[in-house]
C-alpha positions in Angstrom: 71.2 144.8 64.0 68.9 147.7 64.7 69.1 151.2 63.3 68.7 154.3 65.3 68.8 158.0 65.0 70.9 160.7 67.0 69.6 164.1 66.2 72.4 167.3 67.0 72.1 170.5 66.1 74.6 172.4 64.0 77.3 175.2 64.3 78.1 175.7 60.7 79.8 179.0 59.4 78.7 181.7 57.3 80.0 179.6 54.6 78.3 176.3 55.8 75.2 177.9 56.3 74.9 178.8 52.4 76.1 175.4 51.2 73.9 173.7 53.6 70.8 175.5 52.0 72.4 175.0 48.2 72.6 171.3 48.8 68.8 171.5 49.9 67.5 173.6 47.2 69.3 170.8 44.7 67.6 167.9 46.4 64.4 169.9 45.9 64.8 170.5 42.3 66.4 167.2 42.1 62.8 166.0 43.7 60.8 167.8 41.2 62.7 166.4 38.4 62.2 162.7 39.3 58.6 163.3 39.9 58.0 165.0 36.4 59.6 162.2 34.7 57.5 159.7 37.0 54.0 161.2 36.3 54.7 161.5 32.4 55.6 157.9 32.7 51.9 157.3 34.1 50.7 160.0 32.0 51.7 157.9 29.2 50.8 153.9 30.3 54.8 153.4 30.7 56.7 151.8 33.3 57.5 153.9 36.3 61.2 154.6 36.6 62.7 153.6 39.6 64.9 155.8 42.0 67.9 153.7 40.2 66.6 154.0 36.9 65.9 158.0 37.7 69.4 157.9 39.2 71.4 157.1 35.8 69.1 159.5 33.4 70.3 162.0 36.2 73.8 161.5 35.6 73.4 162.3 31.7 70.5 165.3 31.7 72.0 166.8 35.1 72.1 170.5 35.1 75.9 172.1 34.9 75.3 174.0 38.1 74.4 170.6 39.7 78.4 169.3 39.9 79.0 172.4 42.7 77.1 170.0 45.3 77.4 166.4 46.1 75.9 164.1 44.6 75.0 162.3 47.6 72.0 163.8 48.3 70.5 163.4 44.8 70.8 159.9 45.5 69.3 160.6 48.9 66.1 162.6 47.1 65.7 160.0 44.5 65.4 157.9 46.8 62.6 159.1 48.9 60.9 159.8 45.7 60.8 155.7 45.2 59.8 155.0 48.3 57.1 157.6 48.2 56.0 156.3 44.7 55.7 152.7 46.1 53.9 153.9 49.1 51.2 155.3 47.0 51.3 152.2 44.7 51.0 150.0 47.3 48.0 151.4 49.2 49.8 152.2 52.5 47.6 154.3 55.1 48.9 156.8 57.4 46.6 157.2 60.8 43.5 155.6 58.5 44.1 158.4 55.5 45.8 156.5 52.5 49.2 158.1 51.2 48.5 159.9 47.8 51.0 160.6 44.9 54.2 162.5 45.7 53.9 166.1 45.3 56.2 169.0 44.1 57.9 170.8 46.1 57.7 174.6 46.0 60.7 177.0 47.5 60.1 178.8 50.3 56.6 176.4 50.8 58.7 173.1 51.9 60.9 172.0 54.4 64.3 172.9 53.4 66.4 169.0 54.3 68.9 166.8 52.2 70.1 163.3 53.0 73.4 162.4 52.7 74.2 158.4 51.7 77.8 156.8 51.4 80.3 155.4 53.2 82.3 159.0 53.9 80.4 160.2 56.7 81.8 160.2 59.7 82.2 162.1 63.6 85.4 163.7 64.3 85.4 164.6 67.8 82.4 167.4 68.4 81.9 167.8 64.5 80.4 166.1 61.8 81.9 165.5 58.5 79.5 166.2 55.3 80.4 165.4 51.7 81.2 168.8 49.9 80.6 170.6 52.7 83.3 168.9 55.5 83.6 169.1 59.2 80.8 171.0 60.6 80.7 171.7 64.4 77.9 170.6 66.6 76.2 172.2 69.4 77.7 169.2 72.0 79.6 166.1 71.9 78.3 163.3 69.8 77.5 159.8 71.4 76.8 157.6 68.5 77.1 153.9 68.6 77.6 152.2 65.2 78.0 152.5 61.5 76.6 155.8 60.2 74.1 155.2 56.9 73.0 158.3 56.3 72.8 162.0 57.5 69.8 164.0 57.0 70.5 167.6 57.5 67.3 170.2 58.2 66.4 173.6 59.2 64.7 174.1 62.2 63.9 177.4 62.4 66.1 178.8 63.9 68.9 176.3 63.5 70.4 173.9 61.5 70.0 170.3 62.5 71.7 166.2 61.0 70.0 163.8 62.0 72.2 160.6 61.9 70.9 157.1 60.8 73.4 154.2 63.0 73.2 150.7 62.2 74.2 149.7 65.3 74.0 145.8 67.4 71.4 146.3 70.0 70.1 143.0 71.8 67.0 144.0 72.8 66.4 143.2 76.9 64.5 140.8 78.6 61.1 141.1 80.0 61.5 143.3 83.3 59.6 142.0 86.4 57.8 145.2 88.1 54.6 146.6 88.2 52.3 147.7 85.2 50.5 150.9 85.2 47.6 152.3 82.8 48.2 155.5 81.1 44.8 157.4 79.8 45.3 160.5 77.7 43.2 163.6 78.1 43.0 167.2 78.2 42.1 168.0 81.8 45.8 166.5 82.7 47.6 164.6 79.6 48.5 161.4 81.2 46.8 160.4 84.3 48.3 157.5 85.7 46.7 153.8 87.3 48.5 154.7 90.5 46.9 158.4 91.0 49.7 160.5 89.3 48.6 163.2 87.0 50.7 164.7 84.5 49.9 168.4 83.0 51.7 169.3 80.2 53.5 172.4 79.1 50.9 173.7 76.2 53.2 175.3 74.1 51.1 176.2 71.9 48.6 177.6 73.8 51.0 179.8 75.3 52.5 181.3 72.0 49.1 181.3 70.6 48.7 184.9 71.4 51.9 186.3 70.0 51.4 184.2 66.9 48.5 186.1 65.9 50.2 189.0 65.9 52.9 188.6 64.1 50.6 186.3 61.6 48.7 189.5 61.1 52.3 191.9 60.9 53.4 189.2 57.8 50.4 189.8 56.1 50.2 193.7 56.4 53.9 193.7 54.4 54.2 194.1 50.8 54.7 190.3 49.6 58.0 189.3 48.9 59.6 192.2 50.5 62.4 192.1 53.1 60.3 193.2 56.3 57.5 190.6 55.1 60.7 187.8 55.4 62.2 189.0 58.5 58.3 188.4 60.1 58.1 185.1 58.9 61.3 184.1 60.4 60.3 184.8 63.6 57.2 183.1 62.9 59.1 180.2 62.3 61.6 180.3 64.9 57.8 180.4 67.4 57.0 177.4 66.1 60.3 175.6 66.4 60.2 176.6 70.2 56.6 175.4 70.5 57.9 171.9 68.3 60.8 171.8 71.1 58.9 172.2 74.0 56.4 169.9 73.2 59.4 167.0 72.0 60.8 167.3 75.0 57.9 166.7 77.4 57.2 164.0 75.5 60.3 162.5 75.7 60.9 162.9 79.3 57.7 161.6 80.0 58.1 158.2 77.8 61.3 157.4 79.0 60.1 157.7 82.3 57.3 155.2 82.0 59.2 152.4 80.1 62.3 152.4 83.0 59.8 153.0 85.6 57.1 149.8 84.5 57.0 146.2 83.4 53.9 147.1 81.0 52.4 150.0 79.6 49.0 150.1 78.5 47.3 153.1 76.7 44.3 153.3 74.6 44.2 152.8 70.5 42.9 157.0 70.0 41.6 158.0 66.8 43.9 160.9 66.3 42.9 161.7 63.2 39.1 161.6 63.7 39.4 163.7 66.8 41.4 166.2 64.7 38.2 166.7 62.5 36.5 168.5 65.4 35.4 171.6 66.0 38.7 174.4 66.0 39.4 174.9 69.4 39.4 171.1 70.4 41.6 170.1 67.4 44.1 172.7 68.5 44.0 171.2 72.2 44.1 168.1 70.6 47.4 168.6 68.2 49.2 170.6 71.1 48.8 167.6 73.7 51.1 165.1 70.4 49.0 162.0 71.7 50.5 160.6 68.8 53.6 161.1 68.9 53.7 159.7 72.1 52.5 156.6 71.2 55.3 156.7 68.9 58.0 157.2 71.3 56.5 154.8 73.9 56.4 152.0 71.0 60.4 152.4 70.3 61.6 152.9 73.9 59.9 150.1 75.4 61.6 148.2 73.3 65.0 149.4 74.4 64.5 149.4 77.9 62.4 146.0 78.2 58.8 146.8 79.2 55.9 145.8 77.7 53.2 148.1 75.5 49.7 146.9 75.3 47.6 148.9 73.5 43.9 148.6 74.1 41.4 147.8 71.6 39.8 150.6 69.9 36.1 151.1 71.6 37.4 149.7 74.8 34.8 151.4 77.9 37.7 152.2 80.2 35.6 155.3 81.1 32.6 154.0 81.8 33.9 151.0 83.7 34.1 150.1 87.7 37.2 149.5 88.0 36.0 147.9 91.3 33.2 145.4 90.4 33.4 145.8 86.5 30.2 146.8 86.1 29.3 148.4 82.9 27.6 151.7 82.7 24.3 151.7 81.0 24.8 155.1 79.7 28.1 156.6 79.2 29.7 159.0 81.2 29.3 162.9 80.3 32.2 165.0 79.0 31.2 167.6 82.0 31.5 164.5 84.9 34.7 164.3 86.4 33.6 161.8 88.9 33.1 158.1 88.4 30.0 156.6 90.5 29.2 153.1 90.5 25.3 152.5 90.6 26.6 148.7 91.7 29.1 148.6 94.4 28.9 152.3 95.5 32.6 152.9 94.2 33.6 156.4 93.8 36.6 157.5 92.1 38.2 160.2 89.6 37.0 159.5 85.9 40.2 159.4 84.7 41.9 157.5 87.5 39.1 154.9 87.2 39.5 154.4 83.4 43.2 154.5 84.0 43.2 151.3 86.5 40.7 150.1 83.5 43.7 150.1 81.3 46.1 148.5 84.3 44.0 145.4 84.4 44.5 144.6 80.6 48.0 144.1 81.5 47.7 141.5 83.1 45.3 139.6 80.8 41.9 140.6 82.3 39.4 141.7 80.2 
């Protein structure tokens, strides 16, 4: 038993639209409630309440305008409030940076969602069927295997989108026989490939950057909070949704690709997040390429499609490498050299191409 997510986006009326953004404003508030009562706990040396706990004061101390919506997604809220608070409790770390205490969430400052729980969610034919809300259309024709747990509902935008949680019986496949290929991440090209291939991508964000600016600088030339200062930010918005889609779906492409297409995938352990701390116009570069997310996707889809991921030890000299003779560098390859030379063997080859077959050899076991 796996669970898996199917993410559609949403044709809701008029009507829809405004009970859509209702439910989310009351699993905001319903957020900021929990969290107040959790840090007066600490405040005070008490217990913490849990999302349960939380969950039954709720149903006593619940506002009166609070019974218009379900209370579905009060559950939903609490709950990622108690997962949050453990998180924090527990020490987890996120990319190296450990998670801090739950914050509140301001309107118009946070993304607008709600999740849904129970057992009364359900697809009827190119709809989906909400709690309070009922069958809302979608944009094309569901394909969801398996029991649905939960639907988290979102704004994109420039759209509304649910994101479906399926419990769902998946064995996962065999190991595939087939060629292995190394995958090294730049920003010359953002994959190159062990057999030669190199794979530009789309740079959304690079692209938009220009028109961003301007309407940036046309948002804050308005008199805040008026109605031409909200119709700019909703075109801001709706650029970066288009940059967020382009990006997702480059990434996608490209990850399902490699995992049908190879027995093994090895990349290289990147320090996102220390990279990000860079100068400006790098850490931009950086966060357009998603390097990350990526990883993420290639970590879930080899699983499904039966190919291996190998993930190369942080520090790992695939750049300054033969991958020839082996020979080591003695100094390490400049940023401004796009040509591998061997002082050893002679070899000759592109710097990412070289450090790519690097990557292709740990596949197989060699070091």
């Amino acid at each position: 038993m796996i669970r898996q997510a199917y993410r559609y986006a949403l044709r809701p009326t008029a009507v829809q639209r405004r009970a859509l953004a209702g439910h989310c404003g009351c699993a905001r508030f319903a957020w900021n409630w929990g969290l107040a009562r959790v840090k007066a706990a600490l405040d005070a040396g008490e217990e913490v309440p849990s999302g349960y706990d939380l969950g039954k004061v709720w149903t006593q101390e619940k506002p009166g305008w609070a019974g218009e919506y379900s209370r579905r997604v009060v559950e939903g809220a609490l709950r990622a409030l108690d997962q949050a608070v453990k998180d924090w409790r527990s020490g987890k770390r996120i990319r190296g940076v450990p998670v801090g205490l739950p914050r509140f969430k301001a309107r118009g400052r946070c993304r607008r969602s709600c999740t849904f729980c129970g057992q009364t969610l359900r697809i009827e034919g190119r709809a989906v069927v909400l709690p309070r809300i009922g069958r809302v259309a979608l944009h094309e024709a569901p394909r969801v295997k398996g029991r649905i747990g939960s639907a988290t509902v979102s704004w994109g935008g420039k759209r509304w989108f649910v994101s479906l949680q399926v419990e769902r019986d998946r064995q996962p496949p065999g190991p595939r026989p087939g060629p292995a290929v190394g995958v090294d991440l730049g920003l010359r090209a953002f994959a190159t490939l062990s057999t030669g291939e190199q794979v530009h991508a789309p740079t959304p964000l690079a692209t938009a950057l220009r028109r961003l600016r301007r309407l940036q600088r046309a948002a804050a030339r308005c008199q805040p909070g008026s109605a031409n200062q909200a119709k700019v930010q909703r075109l801001v918005a709706r650029l970066h949704a288009r940059v967020a889609d382009v990006r997702r779906d480059f990434l996608a492409k490209l990850s399902t690709r490699l995992a049908k297409s190879f027995s093994a995938v090895v990349i290289e352990d990147l320090d996102v997040a220390a990279l990000l701390g860079e100068a400006r116009p790098l850490a931009r570069r950086l966060a357009d390429a998603g390097w990350g997310e990526f990883r993420r996707m290639l970590e879930y889809k080899c699983g499904w499609y039966g190919a291996r991921l190998v993930v190369a030890p942080r520090g790992f000299p695939s750049t300054n490498t033969c991958s020839a003779c082996g020979a080591l560098r003695p100094r390490p390859l400049g940023t401004s050299t796009h040509t591998f030379r061997c002082a050893t063997c002679g070899h000759a080859a592109d710097r990412d191409v070289n450090a790519a077959q690097n990557l292709e050899r740990l596949a197989h076991g060699a070091p």
